[in-house]
N, C-alpha and C positions, 0 to 999 in steps of 0.2 A: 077085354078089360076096359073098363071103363076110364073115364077123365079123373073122376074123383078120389079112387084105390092110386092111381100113377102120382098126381097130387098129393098124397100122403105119406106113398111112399118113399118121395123126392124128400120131402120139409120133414120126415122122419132121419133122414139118411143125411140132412144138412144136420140139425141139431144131432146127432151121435156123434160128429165127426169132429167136434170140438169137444174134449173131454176135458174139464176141469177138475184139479187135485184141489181137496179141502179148503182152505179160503184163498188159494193164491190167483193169480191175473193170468197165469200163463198156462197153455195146453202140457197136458201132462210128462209130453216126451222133451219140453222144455227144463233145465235148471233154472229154479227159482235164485234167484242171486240180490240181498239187498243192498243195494249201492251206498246208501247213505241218509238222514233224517236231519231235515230243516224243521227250526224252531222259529217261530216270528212274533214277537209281539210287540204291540204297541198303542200308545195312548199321546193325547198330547203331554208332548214335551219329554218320553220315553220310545226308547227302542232299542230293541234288543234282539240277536239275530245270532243263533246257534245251529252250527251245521257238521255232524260226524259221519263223517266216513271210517273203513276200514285201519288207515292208517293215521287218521289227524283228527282233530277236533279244532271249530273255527268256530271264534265269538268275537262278535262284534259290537258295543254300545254306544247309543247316541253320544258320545262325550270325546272332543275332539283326540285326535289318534289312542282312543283306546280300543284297539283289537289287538288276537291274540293269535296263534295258529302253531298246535302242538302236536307230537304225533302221539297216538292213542295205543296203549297195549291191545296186543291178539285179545289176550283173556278179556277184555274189559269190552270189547267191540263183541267176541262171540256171547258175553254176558248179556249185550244189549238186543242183536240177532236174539237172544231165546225170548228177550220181555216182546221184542215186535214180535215173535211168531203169534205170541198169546192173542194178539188186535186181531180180529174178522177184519183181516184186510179188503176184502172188495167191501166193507161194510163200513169202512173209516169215511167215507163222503156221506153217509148217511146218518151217522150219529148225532143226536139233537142233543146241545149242548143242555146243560140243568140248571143254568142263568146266561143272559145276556144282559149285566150290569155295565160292560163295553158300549152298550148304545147310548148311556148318557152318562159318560167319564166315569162311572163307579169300580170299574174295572180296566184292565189293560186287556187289549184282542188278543188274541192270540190262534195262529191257524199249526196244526202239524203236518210235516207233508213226509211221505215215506218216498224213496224214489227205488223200483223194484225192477231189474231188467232196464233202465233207463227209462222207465214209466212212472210220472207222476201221480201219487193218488194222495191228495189235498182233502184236508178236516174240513166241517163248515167252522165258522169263529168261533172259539167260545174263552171264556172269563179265564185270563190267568192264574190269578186262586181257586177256583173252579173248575176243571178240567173235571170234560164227562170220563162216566168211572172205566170205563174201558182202556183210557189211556194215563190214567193214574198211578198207576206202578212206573210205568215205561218213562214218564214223564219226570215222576221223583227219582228214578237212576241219573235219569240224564242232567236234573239238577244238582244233584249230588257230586258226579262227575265235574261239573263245570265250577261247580265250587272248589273243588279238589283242586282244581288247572289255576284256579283266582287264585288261592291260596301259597299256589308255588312259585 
């Protein structure tokens, strides 16, 4: 047998042996587990910084001691687990936002970060009224939510 059959079928037998399930990070004999979803935005003279976990929802705004820290229903957290399932997570770093008014004060930044297995996977910036459409749904829950928590 030759060099170049042994060579292929090494780097054949590396790539099978990492099996990946539908859009998630992790090898398939792993549980996918979503920890929790950071919200960041900001512009001068704003910010604002939304972070839910399974049990709590934490907001925080640039305005002296105003943050909050509540704890979030089952129902309303596995509500949110089904809107992130929908995001092509390994595809969330790659999404091109559909404005970047952020780069000269027209808009506030804003990044989403999902944290999966205690894995970071971070949006590129894009426009807080503008959210690219993949995360649009998941986006308008969680404002929704946060409004709900302002309210109470």
């Amino acid at each position: 047998m030759g060099k170049l059959p042994l060579i292929l079928i090494v780097f054949a037998s590396c790539i099978s042996s990492k099996k990946y399930y539908g859009n998630s990070i992790s090898p398939i004999d792993q549980q996918v587990e979503l920890d929790s979803i950071l919200i960041e935005s900001s512009s001068r003279g704003f910010y604002e910084k939304l972070r839910i976990s399974n049990d709590s929802i934490y907001f925080e705004k640039k305005r002296p001691d105003f943050k909050f820290a509540k704890p979030i229903s089952t129902a309303k957290w596995e509500n949110l687990e089904s809107l992130v399932e929908q995001i092509p997570i390994v595809e969330i770093t790659k999404v091109i936002p559909p404005s970047k008014y952020y780069q000269f004060d027209g808009s506030a930044m804003t990044n989403l970060a999902v944290y999966i297995n205690g894995n970071e996977i971070k949006s590129q910036t894009f426009d807080k009224d503008n959210p690219p459409k993949q995360f649009k749904e998941t986006l308008n829950f969680i404002s929704n939510l946060k409004n709900t928590y302002l309210d109470h």
